[in-house]
C-alpha positions as CSV (number, residue, x, y, z in Angstrom):
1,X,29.1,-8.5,18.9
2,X,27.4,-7.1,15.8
3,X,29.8,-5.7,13.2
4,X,30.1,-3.1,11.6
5,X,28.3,-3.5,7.9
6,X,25.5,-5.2,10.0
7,X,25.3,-2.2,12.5
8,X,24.9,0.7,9.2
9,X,22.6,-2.5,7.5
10,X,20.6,-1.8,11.0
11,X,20.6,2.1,11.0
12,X,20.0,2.4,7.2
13,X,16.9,-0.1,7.7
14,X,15.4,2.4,10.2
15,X,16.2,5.3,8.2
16,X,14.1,4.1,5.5
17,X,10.9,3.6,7.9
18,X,10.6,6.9,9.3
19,X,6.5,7.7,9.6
20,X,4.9,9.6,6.7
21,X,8.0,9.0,4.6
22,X,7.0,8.7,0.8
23,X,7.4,4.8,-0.4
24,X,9.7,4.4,-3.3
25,X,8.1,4.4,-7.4
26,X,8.4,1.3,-8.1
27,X,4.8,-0.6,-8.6
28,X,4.9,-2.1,-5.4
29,X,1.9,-1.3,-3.1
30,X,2.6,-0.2,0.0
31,X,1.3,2.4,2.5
32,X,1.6,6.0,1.4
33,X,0.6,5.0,-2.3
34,X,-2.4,5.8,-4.3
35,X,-3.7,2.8,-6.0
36,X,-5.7,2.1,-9.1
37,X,-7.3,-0.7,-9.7
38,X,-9.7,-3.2,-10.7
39,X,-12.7,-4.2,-8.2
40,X,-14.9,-6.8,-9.4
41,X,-14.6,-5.0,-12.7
42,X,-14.8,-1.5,-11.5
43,X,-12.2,0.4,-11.5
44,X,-11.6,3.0,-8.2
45,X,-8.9,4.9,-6.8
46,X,-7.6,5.2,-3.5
47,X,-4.3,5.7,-0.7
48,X,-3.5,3.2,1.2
49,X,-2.8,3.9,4.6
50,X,-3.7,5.4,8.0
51,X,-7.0,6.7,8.1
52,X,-6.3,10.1,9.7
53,X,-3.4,10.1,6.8
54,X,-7.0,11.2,4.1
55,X,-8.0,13.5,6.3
56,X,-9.3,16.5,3.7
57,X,-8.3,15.0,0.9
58,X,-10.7,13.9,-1.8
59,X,-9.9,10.4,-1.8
60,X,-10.9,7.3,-0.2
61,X,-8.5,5.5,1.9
62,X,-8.4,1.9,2.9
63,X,-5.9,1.0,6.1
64,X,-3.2,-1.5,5.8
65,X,-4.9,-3.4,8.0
66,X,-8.5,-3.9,6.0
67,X,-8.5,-7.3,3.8
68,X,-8.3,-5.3,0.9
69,X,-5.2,-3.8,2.0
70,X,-4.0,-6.9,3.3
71,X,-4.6,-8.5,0.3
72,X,-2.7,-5.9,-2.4
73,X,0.1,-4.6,-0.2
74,X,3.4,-5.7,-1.3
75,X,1.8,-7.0,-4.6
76,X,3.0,-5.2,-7.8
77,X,1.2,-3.1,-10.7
78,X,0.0,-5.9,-13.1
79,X,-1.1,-8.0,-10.2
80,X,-4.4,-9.8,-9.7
81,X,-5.3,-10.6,-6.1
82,X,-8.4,-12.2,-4.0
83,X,-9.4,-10.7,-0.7
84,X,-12.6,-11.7,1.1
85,X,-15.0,-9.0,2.0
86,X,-17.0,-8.2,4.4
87,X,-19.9,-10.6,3.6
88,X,-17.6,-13.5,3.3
89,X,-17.4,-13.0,-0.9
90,X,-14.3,-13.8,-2.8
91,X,-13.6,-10.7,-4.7
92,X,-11.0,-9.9,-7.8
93,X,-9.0,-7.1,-7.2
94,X,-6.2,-6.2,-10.7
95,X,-3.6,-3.6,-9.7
96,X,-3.8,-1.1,-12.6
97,X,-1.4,1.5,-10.5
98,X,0.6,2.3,-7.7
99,X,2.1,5.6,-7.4
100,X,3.6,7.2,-4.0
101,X,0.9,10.1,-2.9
102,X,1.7,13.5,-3.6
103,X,0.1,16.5,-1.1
């Protein structure tokens, strides 16, 4: 059967997903962050994550799920990336910041 460190490796690896939990500081984009960064040389702000999650707040939000999402999360601050929009472009995107959201 499944021992012991691999049963509390198993329970601590659900603890640390709960829903809405605040990601860790530590440059790595993931859901629940507010990102800065560079978009074909404009720089914009927004949290990454469940729609409904920006709900009355005054920032944008882009899901997990869009290509640019897809394309930046797990990446790290300092990190350039390509995700194709939309209308089939190639476009640029350099992580300037990634810092967990706030309320």
């Amino acid at each position: 059967g499944l021992n012991e460190a691999r049963i509390n490796q198993l329970e601590e690896l659900l603890r640390n997903c709960e829903v809405g939990e605040i990601p860790a500081d530590d440059g790595i984009v993931e859901p629940g962050m507010v990102i800065k960064a560079k978009l074909a040389g404009k720089q914009i702000s927004f949290l990454l994550g469940a729609r409904e999650s920006g709900e009355g707040l005054d920032i944008d939000v882009y899901s997990p799920e869009a290509p640019l999402g897809k394309a930046i999360n797990g990446k790290k601050i300092g990190d350039t990336v390509l995700y194709k929009a939309p209308n089939g472009k190639e476009i640029k995107v350099e992580i300037i910041d990634a810092k967990p959201y706030n309320a």
